[in-house]
C-alpha positions, 0 to 999 in steps of 0.5 A, a space after each residue: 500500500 502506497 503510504 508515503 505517496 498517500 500522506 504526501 498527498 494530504 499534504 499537498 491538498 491541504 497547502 491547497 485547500 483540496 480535502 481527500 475524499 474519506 469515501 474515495 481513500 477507503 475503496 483505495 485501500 480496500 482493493 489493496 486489501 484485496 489484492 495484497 502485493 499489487 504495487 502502484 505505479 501512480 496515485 493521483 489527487 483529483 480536484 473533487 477529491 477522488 484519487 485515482 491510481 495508475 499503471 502501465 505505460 503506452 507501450 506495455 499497456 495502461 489501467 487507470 482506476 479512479 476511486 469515486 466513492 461509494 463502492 464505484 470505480 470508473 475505470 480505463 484500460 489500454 492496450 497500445 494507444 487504443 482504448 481497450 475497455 472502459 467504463 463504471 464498475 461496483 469496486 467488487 468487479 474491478 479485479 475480475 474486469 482486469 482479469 478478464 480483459 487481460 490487464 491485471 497482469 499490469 498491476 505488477 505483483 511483487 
């Protein structure tokens, strides 16, 4: 689980009047906690307080995940520069999506 990236974060918003969704953290660490050993190559603060996490890269691929609280995920994945899937999930059909899409693998267990 990102920690440090997270604390680094709360920080930043707080010096910029941004407040981090408690909802949007919690499904965070809630699919950690669902797939331990998943390391993240990106956690983003968005301006309505959500935070988003990223993997991959253009040529390997890419999964973007943003937490919107609530239990509900938008997500983007893509193979090359072609949208491969995307949409609106229950954070529960997250992992099963990757997987079925072929882009779990991209999560990068350690």
């Amino acid at each position: 689980m990102p920690q440090a990236r997270l604390t680094e974060l709360e920080e930043i918003a707080q010096d910029e009047g941004f407040t981090i969704s408690p909802e949007s953290q919690q499904d965070l660490f809630a699919f950690f906690a669902e797939n331990p050993g998943v390391r993240v190559d990106g956690i983003f603060l968005l301006d309505n307080g959500c935070l988003r996490a990223t993997w991959g890269g253009l040529d390997s691929g890419k999964v973007s995940l943003r937490f919107l609280g609530d239990g509900q995920v938008q997500f983007i994945c893509y193979r090359g520069k072609e949208e491969t899937a995307y949409g609106r999930t229950e954070l529960a059909g997250v992992t099963p999506l990757l997987k079925f899409c072929g882009m779990f693998s991209l999560l990068k267990k350690v």
